[in-house]
C-alpha positions as a Markdown table, in Angstrom:
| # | Residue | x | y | z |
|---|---|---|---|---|
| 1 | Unk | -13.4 | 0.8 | -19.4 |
| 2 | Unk | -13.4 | 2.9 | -22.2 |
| 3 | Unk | -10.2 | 3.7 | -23.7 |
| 4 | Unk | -7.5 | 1.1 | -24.0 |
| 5 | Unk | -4.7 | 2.7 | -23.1 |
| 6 | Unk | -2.3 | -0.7 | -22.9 |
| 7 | Unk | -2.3 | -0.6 | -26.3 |
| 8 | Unk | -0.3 | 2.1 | -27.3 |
| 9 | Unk | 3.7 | 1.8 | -27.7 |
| 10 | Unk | 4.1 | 5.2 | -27.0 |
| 11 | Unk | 2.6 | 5.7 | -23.5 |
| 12 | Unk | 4.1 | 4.3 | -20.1 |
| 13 | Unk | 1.0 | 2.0 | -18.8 |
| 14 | Unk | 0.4 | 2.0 | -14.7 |
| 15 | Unk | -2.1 | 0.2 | -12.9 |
| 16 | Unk | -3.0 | 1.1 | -9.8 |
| 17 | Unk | -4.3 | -1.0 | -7.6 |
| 18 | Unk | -6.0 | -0.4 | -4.3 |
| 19 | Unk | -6.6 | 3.0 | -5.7 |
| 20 | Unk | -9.5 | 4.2 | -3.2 |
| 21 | Unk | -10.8 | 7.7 | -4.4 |
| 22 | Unk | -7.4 | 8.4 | -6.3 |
| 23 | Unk | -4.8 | 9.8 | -4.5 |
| 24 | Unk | -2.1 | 8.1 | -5.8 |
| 25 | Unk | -3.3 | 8.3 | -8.9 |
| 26 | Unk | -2.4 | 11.9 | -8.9 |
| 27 | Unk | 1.3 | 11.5 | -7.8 |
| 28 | Unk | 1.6 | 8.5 | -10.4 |
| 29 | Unk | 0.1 | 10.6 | -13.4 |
| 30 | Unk | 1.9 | 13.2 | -15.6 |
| 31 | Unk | 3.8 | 13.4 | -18.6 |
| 32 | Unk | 3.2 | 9.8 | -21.1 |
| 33 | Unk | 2.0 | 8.2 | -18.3 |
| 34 | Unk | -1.7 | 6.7 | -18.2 |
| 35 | Unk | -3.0 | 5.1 | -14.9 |
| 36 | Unk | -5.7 | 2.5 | -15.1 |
| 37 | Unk | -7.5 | 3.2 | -11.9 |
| 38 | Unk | -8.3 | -0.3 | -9.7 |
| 39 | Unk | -10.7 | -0.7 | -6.2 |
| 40 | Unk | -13.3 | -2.5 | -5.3 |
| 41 | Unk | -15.2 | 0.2 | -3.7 |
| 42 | Unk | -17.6 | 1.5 | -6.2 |
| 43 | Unk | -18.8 | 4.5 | -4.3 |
| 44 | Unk | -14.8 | 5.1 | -3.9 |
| 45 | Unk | -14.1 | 5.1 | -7.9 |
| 46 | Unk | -17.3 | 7.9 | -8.4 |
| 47 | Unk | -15.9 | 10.1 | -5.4 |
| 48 | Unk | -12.0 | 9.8 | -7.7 |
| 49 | Unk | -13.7 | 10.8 | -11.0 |
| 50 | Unk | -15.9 | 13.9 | -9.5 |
| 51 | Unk | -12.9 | 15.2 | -7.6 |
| 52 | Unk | -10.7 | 14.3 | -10.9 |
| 53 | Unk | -8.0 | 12.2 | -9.3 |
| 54 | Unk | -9.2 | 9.3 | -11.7 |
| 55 | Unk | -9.7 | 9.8 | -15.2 |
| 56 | Unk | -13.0 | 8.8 | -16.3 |
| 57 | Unk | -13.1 | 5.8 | -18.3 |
| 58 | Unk | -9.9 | 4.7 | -16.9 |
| 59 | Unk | -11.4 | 3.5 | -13.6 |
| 60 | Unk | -12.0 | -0.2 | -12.9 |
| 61 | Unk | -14.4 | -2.2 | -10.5 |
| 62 | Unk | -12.5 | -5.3 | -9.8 |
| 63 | Unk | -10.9 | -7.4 | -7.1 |
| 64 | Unk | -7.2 | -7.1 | -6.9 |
| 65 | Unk | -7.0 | -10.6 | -6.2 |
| 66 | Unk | -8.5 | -11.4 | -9.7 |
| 67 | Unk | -7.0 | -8.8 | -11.9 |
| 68 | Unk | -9.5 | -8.3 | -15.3 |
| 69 | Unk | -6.2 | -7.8 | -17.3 |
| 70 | Unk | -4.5 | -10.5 | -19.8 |
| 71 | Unk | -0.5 | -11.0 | -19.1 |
| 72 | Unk | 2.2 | -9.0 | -19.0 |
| 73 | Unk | -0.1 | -5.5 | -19.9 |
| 74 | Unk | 1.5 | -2.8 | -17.9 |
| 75 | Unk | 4.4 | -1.1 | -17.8 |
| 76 | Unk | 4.1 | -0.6 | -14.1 |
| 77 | Unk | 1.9 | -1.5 | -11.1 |
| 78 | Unk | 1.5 | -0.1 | -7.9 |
| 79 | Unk | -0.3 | 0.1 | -4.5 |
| 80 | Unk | -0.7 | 2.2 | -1.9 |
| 81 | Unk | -1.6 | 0.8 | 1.8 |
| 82 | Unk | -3.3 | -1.3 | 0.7 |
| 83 | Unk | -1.7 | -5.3 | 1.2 |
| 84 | Unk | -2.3 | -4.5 | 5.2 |
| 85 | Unk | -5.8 | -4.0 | 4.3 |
| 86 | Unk | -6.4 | -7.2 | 2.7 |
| 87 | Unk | -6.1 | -10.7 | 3.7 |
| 88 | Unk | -5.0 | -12.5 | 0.5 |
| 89 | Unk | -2.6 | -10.0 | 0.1 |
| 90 | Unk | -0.4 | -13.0 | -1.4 |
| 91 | Unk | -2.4 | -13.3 | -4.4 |
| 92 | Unk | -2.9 | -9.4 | -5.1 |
| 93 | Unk | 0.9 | -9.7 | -5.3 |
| 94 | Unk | 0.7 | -12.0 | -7.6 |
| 95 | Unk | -1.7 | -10.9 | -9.9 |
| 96 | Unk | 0.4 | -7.5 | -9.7 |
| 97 | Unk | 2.8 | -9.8 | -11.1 |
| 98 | Unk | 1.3 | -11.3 | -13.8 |
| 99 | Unk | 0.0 | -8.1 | -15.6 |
| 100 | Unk | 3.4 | -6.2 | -15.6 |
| 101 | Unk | 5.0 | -6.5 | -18.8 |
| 102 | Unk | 9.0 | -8.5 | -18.9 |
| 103 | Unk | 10.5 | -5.4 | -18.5 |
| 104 | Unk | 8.1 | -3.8 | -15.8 |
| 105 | Unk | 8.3 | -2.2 | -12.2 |
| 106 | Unk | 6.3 | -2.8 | -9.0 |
| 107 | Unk | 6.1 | 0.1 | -6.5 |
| 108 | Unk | 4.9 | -1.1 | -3.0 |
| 109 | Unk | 4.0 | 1.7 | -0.7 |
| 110 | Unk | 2.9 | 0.3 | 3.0 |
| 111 | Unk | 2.7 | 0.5 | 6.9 |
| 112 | Unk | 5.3 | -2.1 | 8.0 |
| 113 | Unk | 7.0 | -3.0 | 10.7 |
| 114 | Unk | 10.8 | -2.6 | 10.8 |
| 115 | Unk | 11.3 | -5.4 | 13.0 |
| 116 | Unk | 9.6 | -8.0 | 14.4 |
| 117 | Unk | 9.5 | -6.7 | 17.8 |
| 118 | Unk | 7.1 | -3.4 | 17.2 |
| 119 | Unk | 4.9 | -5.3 | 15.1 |
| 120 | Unk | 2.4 | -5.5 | 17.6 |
| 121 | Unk | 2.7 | -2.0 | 18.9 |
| 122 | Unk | 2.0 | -0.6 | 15.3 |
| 123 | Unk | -0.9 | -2.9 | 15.1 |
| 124 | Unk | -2.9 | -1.3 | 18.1 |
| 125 | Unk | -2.0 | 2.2 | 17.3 |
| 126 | Unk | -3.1 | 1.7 | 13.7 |
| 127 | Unk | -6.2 | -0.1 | 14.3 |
| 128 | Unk | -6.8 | 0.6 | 17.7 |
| 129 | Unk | -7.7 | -2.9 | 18.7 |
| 130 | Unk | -6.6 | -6.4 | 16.3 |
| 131 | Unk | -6.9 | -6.0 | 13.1 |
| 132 | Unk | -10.3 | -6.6 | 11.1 |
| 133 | Unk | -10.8 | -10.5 | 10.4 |
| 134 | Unk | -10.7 | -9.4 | 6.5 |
| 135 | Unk | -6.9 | -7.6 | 7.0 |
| 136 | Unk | -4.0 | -9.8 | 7.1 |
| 137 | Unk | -2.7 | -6.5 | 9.2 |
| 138 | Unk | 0.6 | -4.8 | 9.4 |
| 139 | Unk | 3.4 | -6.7 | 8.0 |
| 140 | Unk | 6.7 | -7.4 | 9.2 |
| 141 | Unk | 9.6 | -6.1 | 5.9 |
| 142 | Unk | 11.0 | -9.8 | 6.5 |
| 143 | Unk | 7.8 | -11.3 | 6.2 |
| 144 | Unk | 7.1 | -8.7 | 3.3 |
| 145 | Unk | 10.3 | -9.7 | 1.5 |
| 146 | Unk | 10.0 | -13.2 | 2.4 |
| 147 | Unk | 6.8 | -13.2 | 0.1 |
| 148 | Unk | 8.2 | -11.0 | -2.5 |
| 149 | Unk | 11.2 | -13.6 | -2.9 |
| 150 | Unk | 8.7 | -16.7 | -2.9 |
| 151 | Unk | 6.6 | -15.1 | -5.3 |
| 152 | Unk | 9.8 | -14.5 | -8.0 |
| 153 | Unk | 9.6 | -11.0 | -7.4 |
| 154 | Unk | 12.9 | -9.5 | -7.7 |
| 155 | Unk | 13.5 | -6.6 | -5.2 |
| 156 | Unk | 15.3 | -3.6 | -6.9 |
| 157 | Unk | 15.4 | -0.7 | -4.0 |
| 158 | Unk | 13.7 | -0.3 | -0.4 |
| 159 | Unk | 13.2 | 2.9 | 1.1 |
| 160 | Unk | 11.6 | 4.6 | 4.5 |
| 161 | Unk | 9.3 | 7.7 | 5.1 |
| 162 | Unk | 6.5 | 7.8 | 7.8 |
| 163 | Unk | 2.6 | 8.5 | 8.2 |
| 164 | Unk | 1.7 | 10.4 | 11.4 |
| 165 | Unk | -1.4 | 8.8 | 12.8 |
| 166 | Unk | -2.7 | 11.0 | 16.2 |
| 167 | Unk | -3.6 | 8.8 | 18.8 |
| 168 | Unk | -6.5 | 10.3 | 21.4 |
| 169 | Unk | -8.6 | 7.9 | 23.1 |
| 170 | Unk | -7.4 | 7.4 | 26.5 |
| 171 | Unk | -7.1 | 4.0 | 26.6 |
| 172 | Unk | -4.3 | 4.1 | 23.9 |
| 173 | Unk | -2.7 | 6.5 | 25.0 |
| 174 | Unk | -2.2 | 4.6 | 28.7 |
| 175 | Unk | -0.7 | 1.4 | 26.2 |
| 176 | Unk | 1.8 | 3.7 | 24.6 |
| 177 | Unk | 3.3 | 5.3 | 27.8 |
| 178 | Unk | 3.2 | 1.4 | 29.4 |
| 179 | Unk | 4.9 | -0.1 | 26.0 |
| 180 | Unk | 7.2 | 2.6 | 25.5 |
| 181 | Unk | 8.6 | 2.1 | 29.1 |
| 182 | Unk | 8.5 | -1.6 | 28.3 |
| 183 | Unk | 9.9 | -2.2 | 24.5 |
| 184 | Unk | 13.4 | -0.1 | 24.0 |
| 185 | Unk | 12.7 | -1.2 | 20.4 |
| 186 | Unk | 9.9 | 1.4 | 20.2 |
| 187 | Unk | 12.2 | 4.4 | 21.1 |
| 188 | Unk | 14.9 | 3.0 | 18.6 |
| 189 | Unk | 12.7 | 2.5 | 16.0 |
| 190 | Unk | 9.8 | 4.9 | 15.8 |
| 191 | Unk | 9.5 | 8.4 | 16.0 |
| 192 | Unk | 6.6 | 9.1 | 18.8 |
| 193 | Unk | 6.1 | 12.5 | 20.1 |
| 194 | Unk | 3.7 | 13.5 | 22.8 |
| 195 | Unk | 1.5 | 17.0 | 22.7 |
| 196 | Unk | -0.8 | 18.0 | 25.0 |
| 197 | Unk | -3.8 | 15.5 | 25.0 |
| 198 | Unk | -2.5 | 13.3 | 22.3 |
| 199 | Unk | 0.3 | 10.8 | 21.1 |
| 200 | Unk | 1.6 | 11.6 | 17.3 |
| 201 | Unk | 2.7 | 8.5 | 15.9 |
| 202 | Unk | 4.8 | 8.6 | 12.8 |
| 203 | Unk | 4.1 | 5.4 | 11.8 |
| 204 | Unk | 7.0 | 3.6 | 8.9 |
| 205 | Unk | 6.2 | 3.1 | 5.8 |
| 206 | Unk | 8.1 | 1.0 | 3.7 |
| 207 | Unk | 8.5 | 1.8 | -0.5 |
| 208 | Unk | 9.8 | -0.9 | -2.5 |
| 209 | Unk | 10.3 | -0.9 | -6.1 |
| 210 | Unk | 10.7 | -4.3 | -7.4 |
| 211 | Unk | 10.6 | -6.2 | -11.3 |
| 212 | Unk | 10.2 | -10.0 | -12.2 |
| 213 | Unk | 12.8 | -12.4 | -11.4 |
């Protein structure tokens, strides 16, 4: 990396971790902020620095569940959908942990399930089929806080938004007319709309802001 920018007293530090080409990036920059871009997708990093999400010099190769970082160096650290996509998403969490400085802030953007009933339903419309042996998959917010709470992590706030995923192969779209009929928790819970050869999806997404314990 080139410069350091955890070592000035002046400028609010984020990592991001998970940060794929740098999308987050953008909504996390601004003002005396300076984001420390994190994946482990090479190819990813280069695509963020030529389309300018990612600051070059600030992006960083590295596994989130071994964070290159000493102790307590960040003023913040966040990820976006990215603990469904991992399976130790345990230790990413508490590596995010270990480099936020005393007084610090976790954000936690993700897919999860409300409850645990439409766990499963969210995990075929989001992957199609089960999740990829290397995902740990959607999580439930219980199992999510449950984690959090083990981990000493102390939960601040928790709010709700939705991603709209479009659903079109035909053999998904049969399991969501059969499960909606089947699981009155889907109705309750999610937000599903039906257009003319596809199923919208407006999948939750859980935002939790969080500090040390």
């Amino acid at each position: 990396m080139g410069n350091n920018p955890t070592k000035s007293p002046k400028t609010i530090t984020i990592l991001d971790v998970g940060t794929g080409e740098g999308d987050s990036c953008v909504l996390l920059s601004g003002g005396r902020t300076s984001v420390v871009s994190l994946d482990c997708d090479l190819e990813m990093l280069k695509k963020g620095v030529k389309k300018k999400k990612i600051l070059r010099g600030y992006a960083v190769l590295a596994d989130a569940r071994y964070l290159p970082f000493k102790d307590c160096s960040f003023n913040m650290v966040s990820s976006t959908y990215l603990l469904h996509c991992v399976k130790a998403y345990v230790e990413c969490l508490r590596e995010m942990k270990r480099v936020i400085k005393p007084e610090g802030h976790i954000q936690i953007i993700d897919i999860c399930a409300p409850v645990q009933e439409i766990k499963e339903f969210l995990q075929k419309c989001h992957y199609e089929k089960s999740p990829p042996l290397t995902c740990c998959g959607i999580l439930t917010k219980n199992e999510l806080l449950h984690q959090l709470n083990k981990l000493g992590i102390h939960v601040q706030s928790i709010e709700w938004s939705t991603l709209k995923e479009k659903e079109s192969s035909q053999k998904l779209k049969n399991y969501i007319t059969k499960e909606i009929r089947r699981n009155p928790n889907i109705k309750e819970k999610l937000k599903i709309r039906k257009g003319k050869q596809n199923f919208y999806v407006h999948l939750p997404v859980i935002t939790i802001m969080a500090d040390k314990k």
